[in-house]
Structures are given as C-alpha cells and as structure tokens.
C-alpha positions as CSV (number, residue, x, y, z in Angstrom):
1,X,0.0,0.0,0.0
2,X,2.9,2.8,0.9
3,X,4.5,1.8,-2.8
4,X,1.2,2.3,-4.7
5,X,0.5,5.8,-2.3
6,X,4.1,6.9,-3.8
7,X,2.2,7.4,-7.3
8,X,-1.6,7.7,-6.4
9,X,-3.5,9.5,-4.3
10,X,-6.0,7.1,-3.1
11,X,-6.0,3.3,-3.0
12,X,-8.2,0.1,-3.2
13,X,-7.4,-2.7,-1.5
14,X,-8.5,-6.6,-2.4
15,X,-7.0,-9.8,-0.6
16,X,-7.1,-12.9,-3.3
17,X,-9.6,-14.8,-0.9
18,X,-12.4,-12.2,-1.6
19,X,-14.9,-12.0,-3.7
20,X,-16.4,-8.6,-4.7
21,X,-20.5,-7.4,-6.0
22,X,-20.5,-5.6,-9.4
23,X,-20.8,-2.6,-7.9
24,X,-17.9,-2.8,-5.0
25,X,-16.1,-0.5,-7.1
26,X,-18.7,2.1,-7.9
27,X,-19.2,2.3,-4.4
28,X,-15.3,2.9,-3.4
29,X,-14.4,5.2,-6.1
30,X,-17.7,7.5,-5.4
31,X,-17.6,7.0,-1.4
32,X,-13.6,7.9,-1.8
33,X,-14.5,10.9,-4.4
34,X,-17.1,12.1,-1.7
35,X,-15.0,11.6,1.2
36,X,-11.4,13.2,0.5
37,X,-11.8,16.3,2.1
38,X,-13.8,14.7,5.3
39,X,-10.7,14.9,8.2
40,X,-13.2,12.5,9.9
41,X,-13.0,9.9,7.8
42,X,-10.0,7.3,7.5
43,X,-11.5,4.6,4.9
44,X,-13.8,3.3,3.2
45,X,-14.7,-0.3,3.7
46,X,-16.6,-2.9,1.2
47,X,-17.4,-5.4,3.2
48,X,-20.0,-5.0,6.6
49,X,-21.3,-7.6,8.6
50,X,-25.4,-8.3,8.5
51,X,-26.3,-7.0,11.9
52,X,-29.6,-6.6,12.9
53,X,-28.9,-2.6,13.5
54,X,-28.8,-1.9,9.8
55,X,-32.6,-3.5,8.7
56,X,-33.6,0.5,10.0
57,X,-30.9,1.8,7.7
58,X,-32.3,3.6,4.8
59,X,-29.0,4.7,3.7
60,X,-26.6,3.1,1.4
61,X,-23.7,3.6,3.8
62,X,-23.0,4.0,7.8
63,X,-20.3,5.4,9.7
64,X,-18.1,2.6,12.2
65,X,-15.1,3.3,14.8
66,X,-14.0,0.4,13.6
67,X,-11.9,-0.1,10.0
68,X,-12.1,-3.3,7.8
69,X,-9.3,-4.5,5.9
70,X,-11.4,-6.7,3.6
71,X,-11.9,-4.8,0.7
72,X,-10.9,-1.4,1.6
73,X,-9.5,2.1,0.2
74,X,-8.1,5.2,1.7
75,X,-6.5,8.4,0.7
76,X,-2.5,8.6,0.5
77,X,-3.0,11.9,3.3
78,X,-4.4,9.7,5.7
79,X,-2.4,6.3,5.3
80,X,1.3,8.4,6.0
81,X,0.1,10.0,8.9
82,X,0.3,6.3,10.6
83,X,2.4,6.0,13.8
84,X,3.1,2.3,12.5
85,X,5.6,1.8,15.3
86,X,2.5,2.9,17.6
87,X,5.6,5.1,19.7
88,X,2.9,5.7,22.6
89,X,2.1,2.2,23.5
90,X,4.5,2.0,27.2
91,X,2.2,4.5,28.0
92,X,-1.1,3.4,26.2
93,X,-0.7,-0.1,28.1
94,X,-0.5,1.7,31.4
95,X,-4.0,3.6,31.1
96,X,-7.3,1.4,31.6
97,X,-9.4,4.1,30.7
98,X,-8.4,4.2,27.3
99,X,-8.0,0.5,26.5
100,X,-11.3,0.3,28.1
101,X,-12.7,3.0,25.6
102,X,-10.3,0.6,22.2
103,X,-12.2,-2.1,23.3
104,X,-15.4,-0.4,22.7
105,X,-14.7,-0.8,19.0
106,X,-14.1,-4.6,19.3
107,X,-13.4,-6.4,22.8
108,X,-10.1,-8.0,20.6
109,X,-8.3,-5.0,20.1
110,X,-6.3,-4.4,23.1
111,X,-5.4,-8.1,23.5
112,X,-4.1,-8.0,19.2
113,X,-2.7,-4.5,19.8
114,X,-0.9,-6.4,22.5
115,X,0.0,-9.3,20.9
116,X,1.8,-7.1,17.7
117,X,3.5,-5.1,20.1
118,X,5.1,-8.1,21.3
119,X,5.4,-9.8,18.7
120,X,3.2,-12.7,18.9
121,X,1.3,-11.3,15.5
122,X,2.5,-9.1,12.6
123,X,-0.3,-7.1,11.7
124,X,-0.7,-3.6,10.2
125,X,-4.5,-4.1,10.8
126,X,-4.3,-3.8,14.4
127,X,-1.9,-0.7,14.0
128,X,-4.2,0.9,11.2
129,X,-7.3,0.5,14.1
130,X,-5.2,1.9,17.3
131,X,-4.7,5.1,14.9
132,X,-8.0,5.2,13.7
133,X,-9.1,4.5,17.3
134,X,-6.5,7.5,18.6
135,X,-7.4,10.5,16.4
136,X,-11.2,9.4,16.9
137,X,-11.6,8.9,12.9
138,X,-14.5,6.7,11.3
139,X,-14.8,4.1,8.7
140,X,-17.6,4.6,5.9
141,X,-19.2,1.0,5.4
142,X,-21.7,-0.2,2.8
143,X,-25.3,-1.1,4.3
144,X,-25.0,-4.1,2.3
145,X,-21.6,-6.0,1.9
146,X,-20.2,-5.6,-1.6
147,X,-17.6,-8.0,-0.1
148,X,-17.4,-11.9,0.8
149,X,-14.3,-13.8,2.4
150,X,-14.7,-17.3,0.7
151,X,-11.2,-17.6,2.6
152,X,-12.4,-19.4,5.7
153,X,-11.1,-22.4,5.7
154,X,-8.3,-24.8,7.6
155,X,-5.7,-23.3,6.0
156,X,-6.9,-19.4,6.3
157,X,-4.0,-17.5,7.9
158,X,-6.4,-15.6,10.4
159,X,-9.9,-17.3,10.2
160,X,-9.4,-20.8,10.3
161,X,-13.2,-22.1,9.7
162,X,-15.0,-19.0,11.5
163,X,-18.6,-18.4,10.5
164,X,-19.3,-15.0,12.5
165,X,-17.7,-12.8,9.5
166,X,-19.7,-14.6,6.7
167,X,-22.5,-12.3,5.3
168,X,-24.6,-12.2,1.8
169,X,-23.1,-10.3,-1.2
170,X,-25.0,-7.5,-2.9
171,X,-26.6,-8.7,-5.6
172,X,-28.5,-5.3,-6.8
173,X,-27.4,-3.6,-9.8
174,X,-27.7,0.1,-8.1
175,X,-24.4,1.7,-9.4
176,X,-25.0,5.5,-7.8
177,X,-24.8,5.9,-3.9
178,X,-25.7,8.8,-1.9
179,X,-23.4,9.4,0.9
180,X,-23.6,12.3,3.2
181,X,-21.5,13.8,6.3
C-alpha cells in the first residue's frame, strides 16, 4: 500500500480470498471521491457484517469506529500520517481508561494490539485500528456487503473455519450511492 501511495492519491485494496459485488467498485471510487476532504474519515470499507442494527438503515452507507481491511480504500494523506511503530504504546498499556474506551470498538483489540506489540502477531490491521481509534476517525461501510471472504477455511491464515464474518453479497445492480457527512 505505501509503494502504490508513492504514485496515487488514493488506494483500493482486495485480498485474493475475496470475492467482490458488481458494484464494489462504484461504491469505493464514489464514497472515496465524496469523502477526500472529510478529516473524519479514514477509509472506506466494502465489506460490513449483516447485523440486525442496519434493517432500519435507509441509507446506502454507515459510519463505524471500527476499519475493515477486507476490501478497503483510503487516501494517501491519511495512510502516512500512521504512527506504524505505535511510539505511545508504554504509556497506552499503562491507562485502563483508554483500553477500556479501544475495546469499545471490538473487545479483541487491546489483546491483538498487544499481541503485535510483542510480537506474537505481525499485523498492520491492528496498527491501522489503534490510529484510527487514537485520532477518533471513522470508517464509511456499505449497508449491504459488496464484499465476501470465501477464505475461511483450515488453511486461512487468520480465520481458520470461523462463520461469524460470513454475510450475503449484494446482488442489486444500483451503481450510484448517496453518501452524506
């Protein structure tokens, strides 16, 4: 991703175990066009679990504290602002309040942010989440996934035969969204 920001200003991001809606990329590019200036917002995000919250949603997007990293863009001005060495853990580690307050956005995240600071995991997810998490930035996520993981299997690298993350692909042909600050 920092090889690709050298020459463009935004980026899209696939892993090879996904499988994308016709209309995935209508929604990044136009969500990414609509979003560049917003100093909230730190990505966009394909894919978004079915939860039971979003059968009220009218919208063709929501806002989350939380990023995704299947099938995912952001903007070259937010991705080098990264502290990827996360240089305030010692003293991150030391405050309950705020891991208290992380672990709003996922109950996992201090335990992984812990875990790569060690070095039990290597993951820029994790990092890409505390920073998100720090400067109190949102993800924009599609009401309906435009993303599936078909990658859950015995040999999956992080979701060895999990079913919680599996949701239904869009199968409309809407190619215009409406997004909104």
């Amino acid at each position: 991703v920092t090889e690709v920001m050298k020459q463009f200003d935004k980026v899209i991001v696939l892993e090879d175990d996904l499988v994308t809606s016709s209309n995935f990329l209508d929604f990044m590019n136009q969500s990414l066009r609509f979003y560049y200036a917003s100093h909230k917002v730190m990505s966009i995000s394909g894919y978004t679990m079915e939860l039971p919250s979003l059968k009220n949603v009218h919208k063709d997007f929501y806002i989350g504290q939380r990023a995704s990293s299947w099938g995912w863009g952001t903007w070259r001005c937010k991705w080098e602002n990264i502290d990827w060495n996360v240089s305030d853990y010692e003293e991150f580690k030391r405050d309950y309040k705020r891991k208290a307050e992380f672990s709003k956005i996922g109950s996992d995240m201090p335990g992984m942010l812990k875990n790569q600071m060690n070095g039990s995991i290597d993951s820029w997810a994790i990092r890409w989440c505390y920073h998100q998490f720090k400067h109190d930035l949102k993800t924009v996520f599609p009401t309906i996934s435009k993303v599936k993981s078909i990658g859950n299997t015995m040999d999956a690298t992080h979701t060895q035969n999990e079913t919680r993350f599996e949701t239904s692909l869009d199968e409309e042909s809407k190619r215009n969204f409406k997004f909104d600050l």
